[in-house]
VOGU-3710 file (C-alpha; in Angstrom, 3 decimals, decimal comma):
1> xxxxxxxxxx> 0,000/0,000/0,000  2,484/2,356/0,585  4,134/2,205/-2,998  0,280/2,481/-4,423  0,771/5,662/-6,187  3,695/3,693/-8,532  0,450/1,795/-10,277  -0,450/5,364/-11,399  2,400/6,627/-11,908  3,964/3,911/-14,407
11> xxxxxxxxxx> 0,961/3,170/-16,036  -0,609/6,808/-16,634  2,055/9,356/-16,550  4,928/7,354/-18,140  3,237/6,207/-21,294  1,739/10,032/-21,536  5,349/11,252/-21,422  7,129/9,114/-23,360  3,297/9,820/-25,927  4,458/13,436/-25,163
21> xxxxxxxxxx> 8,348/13,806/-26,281  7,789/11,402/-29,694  4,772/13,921/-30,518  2,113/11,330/-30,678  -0,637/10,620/-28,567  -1,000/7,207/-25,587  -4,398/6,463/-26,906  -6,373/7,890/-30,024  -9,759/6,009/-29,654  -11,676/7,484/-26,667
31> xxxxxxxxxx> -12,993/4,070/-25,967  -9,813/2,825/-25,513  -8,856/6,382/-23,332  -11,374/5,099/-21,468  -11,079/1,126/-20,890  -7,416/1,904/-19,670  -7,988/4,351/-17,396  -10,807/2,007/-15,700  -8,123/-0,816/-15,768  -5,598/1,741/-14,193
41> xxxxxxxxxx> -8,170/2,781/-11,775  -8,887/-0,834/-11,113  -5,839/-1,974/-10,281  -5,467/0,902/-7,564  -8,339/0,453/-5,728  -7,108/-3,156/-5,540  -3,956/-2,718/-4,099  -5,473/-0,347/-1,836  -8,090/-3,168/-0,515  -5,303/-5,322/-0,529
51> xxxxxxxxxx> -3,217/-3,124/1,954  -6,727/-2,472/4,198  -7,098/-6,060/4,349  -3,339/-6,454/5,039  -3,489/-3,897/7,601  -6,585/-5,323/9,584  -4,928/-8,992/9,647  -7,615/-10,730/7,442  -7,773/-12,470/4,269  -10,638/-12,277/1,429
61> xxxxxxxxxx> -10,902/-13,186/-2,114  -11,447/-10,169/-3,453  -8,149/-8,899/-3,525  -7,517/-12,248/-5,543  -10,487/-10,452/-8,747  -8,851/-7,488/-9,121  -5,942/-8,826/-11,551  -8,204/-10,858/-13,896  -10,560/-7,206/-14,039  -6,938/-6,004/-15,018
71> xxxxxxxxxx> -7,969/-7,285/-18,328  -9,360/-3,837/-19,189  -5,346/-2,694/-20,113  -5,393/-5,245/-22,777  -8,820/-4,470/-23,870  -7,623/-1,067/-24,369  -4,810/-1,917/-26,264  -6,916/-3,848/-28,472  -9,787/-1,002/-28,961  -6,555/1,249/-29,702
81> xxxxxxxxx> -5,486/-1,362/-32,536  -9,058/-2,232/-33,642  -9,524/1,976/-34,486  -6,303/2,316/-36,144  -7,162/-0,244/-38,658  -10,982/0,565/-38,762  -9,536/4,610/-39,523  -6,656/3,515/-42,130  -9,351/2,125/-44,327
//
């Protein structure tokens, strides 16, 4: 929990930057804008249950769905790839 802001900080501003100094943009397709950041967001607020839990001495399952829901990063990559080819025609 305590190196939680990492998740957002390699995953969103990193990708923006590096997006930033070759002059293109992360993400074109505003669906895919959108499916990453709710992966991103997802795996935050998992790590963050995961330290509460941690914290309070208990185990649950929960912490256990947030990496499959982590899916949404590769959804988004695919939406990305899926516009590309849909706007190059």
């Amino acid at each position: 929990m305590y190196l939680l802001f990492m998740i957002s900080l390699v995953l969103g501003v990193v990708p923006n930057l590096i997006a930033k100094k070759t002059g293109k943009t992360f993400l074109e397709s505003e669906d895919a804008q959108a499916t990453y950041k709710m992966g991103v967001l997802t795996f935050i607020f998992g790590s963050f249950l995961k330290g509460v839990f941690d914290i309070y001495g208990t185990s649950s399952v929960y912490p256990t769905l947030y990496l499959p829901v982590g899916v949404l990063l590769v959804a988004a990559i695919g939406l990305e790839l899926y516009y590309k080819k849909s706007v190059a025609k």
